[in-house]
Each structure stands twice: as structure tokens, then as C-alpha cells.
C-alpha positions as CSV (number, residue, x, y, z in Angstrom):
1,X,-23.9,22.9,133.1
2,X,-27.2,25.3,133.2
3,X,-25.3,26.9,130.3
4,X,-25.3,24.0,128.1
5,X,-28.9,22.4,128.7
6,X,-30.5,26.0,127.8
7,X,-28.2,26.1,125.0
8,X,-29.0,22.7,123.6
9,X,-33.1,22.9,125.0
10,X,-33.0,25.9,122.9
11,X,-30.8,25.3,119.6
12,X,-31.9,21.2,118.9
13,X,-35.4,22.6,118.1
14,X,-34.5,25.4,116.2
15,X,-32.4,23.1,113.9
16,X,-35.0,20.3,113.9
17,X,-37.9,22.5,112.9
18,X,-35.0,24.4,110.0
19,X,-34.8,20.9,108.8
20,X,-38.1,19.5,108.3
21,X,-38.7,22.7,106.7
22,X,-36.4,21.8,104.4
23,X,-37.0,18.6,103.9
24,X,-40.9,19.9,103.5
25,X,-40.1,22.1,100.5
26,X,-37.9,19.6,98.9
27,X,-40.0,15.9,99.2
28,X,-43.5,17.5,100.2
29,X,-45.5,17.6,104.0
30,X,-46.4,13.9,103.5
31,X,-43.4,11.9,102.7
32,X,-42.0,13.8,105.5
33,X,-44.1,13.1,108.0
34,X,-43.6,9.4,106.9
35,X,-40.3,9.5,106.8
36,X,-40.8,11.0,110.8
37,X,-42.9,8.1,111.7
38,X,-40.9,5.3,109.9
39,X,-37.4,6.8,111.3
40,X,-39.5,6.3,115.0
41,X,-40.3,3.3,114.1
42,X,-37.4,1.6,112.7
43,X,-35.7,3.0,115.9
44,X,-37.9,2.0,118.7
45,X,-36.8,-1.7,116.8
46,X,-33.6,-1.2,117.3
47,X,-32.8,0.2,120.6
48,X,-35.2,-2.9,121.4
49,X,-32.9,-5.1,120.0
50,X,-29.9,-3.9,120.7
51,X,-31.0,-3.6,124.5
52,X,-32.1,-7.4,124.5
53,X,-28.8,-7.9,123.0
54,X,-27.0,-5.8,125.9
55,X,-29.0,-7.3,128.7
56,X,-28.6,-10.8,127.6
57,X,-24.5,-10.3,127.3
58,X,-24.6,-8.5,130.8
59,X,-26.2,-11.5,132.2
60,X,-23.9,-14.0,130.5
61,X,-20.8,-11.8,132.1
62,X,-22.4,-11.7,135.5
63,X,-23.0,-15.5,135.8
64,X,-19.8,-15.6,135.2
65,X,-17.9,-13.3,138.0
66,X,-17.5,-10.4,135.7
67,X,-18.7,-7.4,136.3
68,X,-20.5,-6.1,133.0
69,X,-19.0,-2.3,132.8
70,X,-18.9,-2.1,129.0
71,X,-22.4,-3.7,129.0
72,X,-23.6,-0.7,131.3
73,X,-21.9,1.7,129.0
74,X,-23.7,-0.2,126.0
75,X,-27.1,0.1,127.8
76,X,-26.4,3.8,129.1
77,X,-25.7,4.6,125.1
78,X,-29.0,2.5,123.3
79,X,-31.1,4.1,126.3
80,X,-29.9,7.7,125.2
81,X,-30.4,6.4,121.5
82,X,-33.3,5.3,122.2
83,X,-34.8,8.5,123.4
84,X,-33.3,10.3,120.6
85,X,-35.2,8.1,117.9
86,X,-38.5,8.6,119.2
87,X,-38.1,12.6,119.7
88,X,-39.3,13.7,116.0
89,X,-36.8,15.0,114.1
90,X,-33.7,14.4,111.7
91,X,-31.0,15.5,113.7
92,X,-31.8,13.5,116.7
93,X,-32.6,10.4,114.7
94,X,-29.1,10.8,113.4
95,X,-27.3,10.8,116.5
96,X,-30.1,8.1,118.1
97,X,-29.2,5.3,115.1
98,X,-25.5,6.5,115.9
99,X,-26.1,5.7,119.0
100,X,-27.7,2.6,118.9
101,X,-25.8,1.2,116.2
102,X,-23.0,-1.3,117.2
103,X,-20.3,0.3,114.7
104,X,-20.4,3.7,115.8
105,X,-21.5,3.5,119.4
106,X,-17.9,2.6,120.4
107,X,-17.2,6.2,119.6
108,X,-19.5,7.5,122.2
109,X,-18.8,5.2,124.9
110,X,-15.5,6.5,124.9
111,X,-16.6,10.0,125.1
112,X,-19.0,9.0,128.0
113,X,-16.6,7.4,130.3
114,X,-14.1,10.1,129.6
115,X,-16.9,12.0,131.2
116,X,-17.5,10.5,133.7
117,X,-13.8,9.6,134.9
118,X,-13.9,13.7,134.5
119,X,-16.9,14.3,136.8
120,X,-15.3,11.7,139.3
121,X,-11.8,13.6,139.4
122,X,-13.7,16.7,139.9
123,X,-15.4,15.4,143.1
124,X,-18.5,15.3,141.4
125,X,-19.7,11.5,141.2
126,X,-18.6,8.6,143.6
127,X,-18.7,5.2,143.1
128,X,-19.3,3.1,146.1
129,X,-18.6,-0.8,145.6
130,X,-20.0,-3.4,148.3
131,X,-19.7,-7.3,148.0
């Protein structure tokens, strides 16, 4: 797991910085810094949403005896989103709107509770249910 967090604390950088490079030499310093800003912008407003969204449906299934597991998966998948859209860069932003968005985030919350059905068969997460 070290392995992977140096390798990703290490290469997402590199990449970002070789992309607004880039994007630099080919729009200009300004519109890219603009288009920085208005990509953290327009997704801080919609992680917001979408969370509101997520919450309010979590509720509605917990007033009604359900227990809201996609919903968590939703919200686990607009937080990490979120985080992504408002770390500067192009790559992130991608996979932050992918994130967020309700047509591809289906793809991820599949990948994330294949992870964590993996990390419970290897021992390492438990999940303790009281009433």
C-alpha cells in the first residue's frame, strides 16, 4: 500500500504540472489559470449538490427502515470528487467531475465496494452491526 501512495504522491504531480504546461504553451498563462479557478469552482458546486442530493435520499431511505448502503457509497465517491476538484489541476478535475457526476460514478462505486469486499476477505476491515 506504501508502494502505491508514494507512487501516486509522486506521479499525479508530475503529470499535473506536464499538463498545465501544456495547456500554458497552447491557450496562454491566463486562460489557464482561469480555466484552474472556474474547473474549482464549478466543482465545489457540484459535489455540493450532489451531496445535498445524497444526504437528502439517505434520509428518505432511513425513515423508512432501509439502510442507505448505496447512499454511503454515493457520499464516499462525491467526497473523494470533491477533493479532487478543488486540488488544481486537469487530471484530478477529470476524475473529480467523474466522480461526482451521476452517470459515471456508478463505475466507481463498483470498483470501491469490490475493494472493500477485498480488504474485508483479507481480514483487513470489519464491519460491526448493532440495533
Amino acid at each position: 500500500m506504501f508502494r502505491w501512495m508514494l507512487a501516486i504522491f509522486i506521479l499525479v504531480p508530475a503529470i499535473e504540472i506536464t499538463v498545465l504546461i501544456m495547456l500554458g504553451h497552447l491557450v496562454g498563462g491566463w486562460l489557464t489559470f482561469l480555466f484552474i479557478i472556474a474547473s474549482g469552482v464549478l466543482g465545489a458546486y457540484f459535489a455540493k449538490r450532489e451531496g445535498q442530493k445524497v444526504l437528502a435520499y439517505a434520509k428518505f431511505e432511513l425513515s423508512q427502515g432501509q439502510l442507505p448502503a448505496g447512499q454511503l457509497l454515493d457520499g464516499i465517491c462525491i467526497f473523494l470528487g470533491g477533493l479532487l476538484l478543488i486540488t488544481p489541476g486537469f487530471v484530478t478535475d477529470i476524475f473529480g467531475f467523474m466522480l461526482v457526476f451521476p452517470y459515471t460514478r456508478p463505475i466507481f462505486k463498483m470498483l470501491l465496494l469490490a475493494l472493500i469486499r477485498k480488504q474485508i476477505g483479507k481480514g483487513n476491515m470489519h464491519i460491526i452491526h448493532r440495533r
